[in-house]
C-alpha positions in Angstrom: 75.3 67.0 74.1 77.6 69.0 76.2 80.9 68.6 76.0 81.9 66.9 79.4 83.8 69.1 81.7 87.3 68.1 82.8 87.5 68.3 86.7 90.8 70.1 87.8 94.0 67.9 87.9 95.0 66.8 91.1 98.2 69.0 91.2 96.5 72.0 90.4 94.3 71.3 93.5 97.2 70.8 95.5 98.8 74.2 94.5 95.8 76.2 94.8 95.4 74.3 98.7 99.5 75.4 99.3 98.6 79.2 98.1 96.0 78.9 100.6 98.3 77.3 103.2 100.8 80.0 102.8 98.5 82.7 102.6 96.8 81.9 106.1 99.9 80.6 107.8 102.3 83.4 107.0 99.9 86.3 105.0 102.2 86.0 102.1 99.2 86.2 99.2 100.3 84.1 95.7 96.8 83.4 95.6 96.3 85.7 92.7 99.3 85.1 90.9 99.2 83.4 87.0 98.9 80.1 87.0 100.8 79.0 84.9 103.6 80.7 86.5 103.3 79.9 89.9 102.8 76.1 88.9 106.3 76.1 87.2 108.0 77.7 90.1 106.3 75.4 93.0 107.5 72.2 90.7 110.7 73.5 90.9 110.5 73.5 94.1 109.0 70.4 95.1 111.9 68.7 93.1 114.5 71.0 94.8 113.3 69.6 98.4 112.6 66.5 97.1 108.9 65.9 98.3 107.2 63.5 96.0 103.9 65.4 95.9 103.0 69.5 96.0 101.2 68.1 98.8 104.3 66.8 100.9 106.1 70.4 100.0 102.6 71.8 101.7 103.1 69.7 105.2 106.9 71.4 105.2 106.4 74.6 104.7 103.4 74.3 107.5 105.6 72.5 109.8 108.4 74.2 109.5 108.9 77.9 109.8 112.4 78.2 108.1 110.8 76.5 104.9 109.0 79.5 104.2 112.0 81.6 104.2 113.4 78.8 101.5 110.3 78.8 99.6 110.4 82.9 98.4 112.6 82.6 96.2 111.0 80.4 94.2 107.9 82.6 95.0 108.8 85.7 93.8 111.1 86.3 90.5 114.9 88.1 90.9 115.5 88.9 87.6 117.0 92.4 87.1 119.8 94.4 85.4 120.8 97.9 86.5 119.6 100.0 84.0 117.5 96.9 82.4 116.0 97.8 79.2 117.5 101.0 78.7 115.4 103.0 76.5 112.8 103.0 79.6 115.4 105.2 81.3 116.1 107.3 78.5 112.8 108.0 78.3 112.4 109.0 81.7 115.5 110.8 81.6 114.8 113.1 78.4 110.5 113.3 79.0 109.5 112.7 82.7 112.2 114.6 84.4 111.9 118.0 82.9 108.3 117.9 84.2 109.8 116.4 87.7 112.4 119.5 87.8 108.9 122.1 88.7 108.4 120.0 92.1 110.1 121.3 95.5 110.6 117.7 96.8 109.6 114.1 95.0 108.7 110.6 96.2 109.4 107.9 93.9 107.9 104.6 94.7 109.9 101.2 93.3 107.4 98.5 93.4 108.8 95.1 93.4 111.9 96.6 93.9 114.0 92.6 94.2 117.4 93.0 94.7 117.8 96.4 94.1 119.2 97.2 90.3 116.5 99.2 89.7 116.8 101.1 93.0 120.5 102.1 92.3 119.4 103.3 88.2 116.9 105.5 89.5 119.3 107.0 92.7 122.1 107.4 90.0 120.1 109.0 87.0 118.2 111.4 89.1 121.9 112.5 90.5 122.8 112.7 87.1 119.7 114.8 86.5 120.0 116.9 90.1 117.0 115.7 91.5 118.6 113.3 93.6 118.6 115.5 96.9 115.4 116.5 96.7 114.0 113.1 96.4 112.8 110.7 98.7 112.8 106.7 96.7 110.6 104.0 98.4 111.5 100.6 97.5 109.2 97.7 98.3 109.6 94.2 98.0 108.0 90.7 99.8 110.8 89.1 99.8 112.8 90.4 103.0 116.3 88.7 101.9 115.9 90.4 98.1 115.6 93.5 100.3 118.2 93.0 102.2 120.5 92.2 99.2 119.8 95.8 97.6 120.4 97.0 100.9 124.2 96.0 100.8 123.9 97.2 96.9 126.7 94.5 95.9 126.8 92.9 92.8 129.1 90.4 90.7 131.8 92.1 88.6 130.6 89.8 86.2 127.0 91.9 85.8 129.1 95.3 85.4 129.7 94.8 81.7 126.0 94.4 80.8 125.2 97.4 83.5 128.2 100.0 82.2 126.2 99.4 78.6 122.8 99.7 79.7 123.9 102.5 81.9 125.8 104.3 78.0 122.5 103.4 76.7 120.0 105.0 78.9 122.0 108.5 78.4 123.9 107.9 81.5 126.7 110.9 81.8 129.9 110.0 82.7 131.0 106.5 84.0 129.0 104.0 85.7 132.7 103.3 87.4 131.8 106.3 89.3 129.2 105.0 91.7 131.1 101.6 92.8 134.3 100.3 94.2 135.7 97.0 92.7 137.1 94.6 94.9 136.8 90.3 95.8 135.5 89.8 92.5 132.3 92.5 93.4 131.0 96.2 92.7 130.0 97.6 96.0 128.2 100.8 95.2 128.3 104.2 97.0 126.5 104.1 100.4 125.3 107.8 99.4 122.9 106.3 96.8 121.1 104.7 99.5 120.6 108.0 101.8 117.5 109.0 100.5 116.0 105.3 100.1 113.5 103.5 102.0 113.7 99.6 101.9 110.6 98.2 103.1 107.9 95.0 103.0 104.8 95.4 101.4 102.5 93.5 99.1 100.6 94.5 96.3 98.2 91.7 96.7 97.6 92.6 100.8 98.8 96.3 101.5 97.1 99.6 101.0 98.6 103.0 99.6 101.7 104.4 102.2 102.0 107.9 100.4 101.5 110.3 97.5 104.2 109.7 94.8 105.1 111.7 91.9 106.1 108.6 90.0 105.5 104.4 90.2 107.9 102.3 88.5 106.7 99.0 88.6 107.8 96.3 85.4 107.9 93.3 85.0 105.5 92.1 88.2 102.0 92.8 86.9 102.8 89.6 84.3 103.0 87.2 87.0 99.8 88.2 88.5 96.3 87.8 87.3 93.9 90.1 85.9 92.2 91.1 89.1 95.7 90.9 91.0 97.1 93.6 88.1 93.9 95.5 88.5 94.3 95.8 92.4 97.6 96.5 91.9 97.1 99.7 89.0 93.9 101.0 91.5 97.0 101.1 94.5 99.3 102.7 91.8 96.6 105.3 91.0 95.9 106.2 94.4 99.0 106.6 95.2 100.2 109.0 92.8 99.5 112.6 92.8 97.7 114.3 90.1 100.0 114.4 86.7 102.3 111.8 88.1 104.1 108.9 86.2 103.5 105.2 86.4 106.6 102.8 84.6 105.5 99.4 83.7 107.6 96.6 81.6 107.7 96.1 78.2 104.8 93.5 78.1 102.5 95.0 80.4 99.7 97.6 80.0 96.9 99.5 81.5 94.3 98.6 78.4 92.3 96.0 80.1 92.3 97.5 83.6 89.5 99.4 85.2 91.7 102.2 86.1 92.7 102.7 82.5 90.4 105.9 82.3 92.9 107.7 85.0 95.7 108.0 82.9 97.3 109.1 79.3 100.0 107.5 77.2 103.0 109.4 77.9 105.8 107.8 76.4 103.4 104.6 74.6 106.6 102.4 73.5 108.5 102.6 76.9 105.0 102.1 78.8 105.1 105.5 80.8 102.1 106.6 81.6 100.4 109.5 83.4 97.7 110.2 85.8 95.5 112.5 84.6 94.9 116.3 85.9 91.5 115.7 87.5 90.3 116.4 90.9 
């Protein structure tokens, strides 16, 4: 005999009718996001607005357009450090930018780009580098307000400690001190590092390629979407970057199981650098 097949629990019906809710009403997509994840978030926020059902939190946010705006940050995650995981940066420091030295000019694109720390490592190691006037960074986000946040580039003295390290870490030259002002119990950093940056919406589950890029850095996103979210989101990074350029994931992510594996080569396998292959 079979074994009998469990019919989906009524929660999970509810969330899957929410990411559809959301998806139509507003064109944010969470539709291909894990699971798992995504469940534990919209709990969290079902108890934070105290609706008594996933269902009750779905008449809200369809009722009421400032719900939405409420609702992303429990959508999307904010969890960076400047300089996070520093051996990544030391690696692109001491093996992706002597090959990013031959190019005239450079686009960098910063996928999931939140509130910005990983904005500021790039626009402060490539001026420690000397690549930071001849290249243009894109940073791209879905949540407007965690945009607007690395906009300002202010942060909590408290974070500087764990930042000045990972910055030592990385190979950083000189001081972190150097790119911020201290004051109110915050580190402003310099307005210069945001000259050459772009702060923009787009969605790797919805929008298409904007440019050619000489490198991606995107980590720790692809593990909160499914496997044909992360594959849509690899075939953008693909087409997006020029022949021989880089792609930066997180330390738990990886090309293996994706159909666009065949395009690139490990470049730096324990940091997860990768790069596109020299084909036409």
């Amino acid at each position: 005999m079979d074994a009998e097949i469990m019919p989906p629990k009524t929660e999970d019906i509810e969330i899957r009718l929410l990411l559809e809710a959301i998806f139509r009403k507003y064109h944010y997509d969470f539709r291909g996001y894990a699971m798992a994840s995504i469940k534990r978030r919209l709990l969290q926020a079902r108890d934070h607005f105290n609706c008594q059902t996933v269902s009750a939190l779905q008449d809200m946010v369809l009722h009421d357009p400032g719900m939405m705006t409420a609702m992303l940050p429990y959508l999307t995650v904010q969890v960076s450090e400047l300089f996070r995981d520093p051996l990544y940066f030391k690696a692109i420091r001491e093996k992706v930018v002597p090959h990013l030295k031959t190019y005239p000019s450079l686009k960098v694109w910063i996928a999931g780009s939140s509130t910005g720390e990983e904005v500021y490592s790039f626009a402060i190691l490539f001026r420690e580098e000397g690549l930071f006037e001849r290249t243009m960074f894109y940073a791209t986000d879905i949540n407007h307000d965690a945009l607007k946040k690395a906009e300002a580039g202010v942060y909590s003295l408290e974070r500087i400690k764990l930042f000045t390290e990972n910055h030592r870490l990385s190979g950083g030259k000189g001081s972190l001190s150097d790119y911020y002002t201290a004051a109110y119990g915050a580190a402003s950093f310099d307005k210069t590092l945001r000259k050459n940056v772009v702060f923009s919406d787009h969605s790797l589950a919805t929008d298409a390629v904007f440019a050619e890029t000489h490198m991606v850095s995107c980590r720790n996103v692809l593990i909160y979407f499914d496997r044909e979210l992360q594959d849509r989101a690899i075939t953008l990074f693909k087409g997006s970057l020029a022949r021989k350029g880089f792609l930066g994931l997180g330390s738990k992510e990886t090309l293996r199981f994706s159909s666009s594996a065949d395009a690139f080569t490990d470049f730096a396998h324990d940091e997860r650098i990768y790069q596109k292959r020299d084909v036409t």
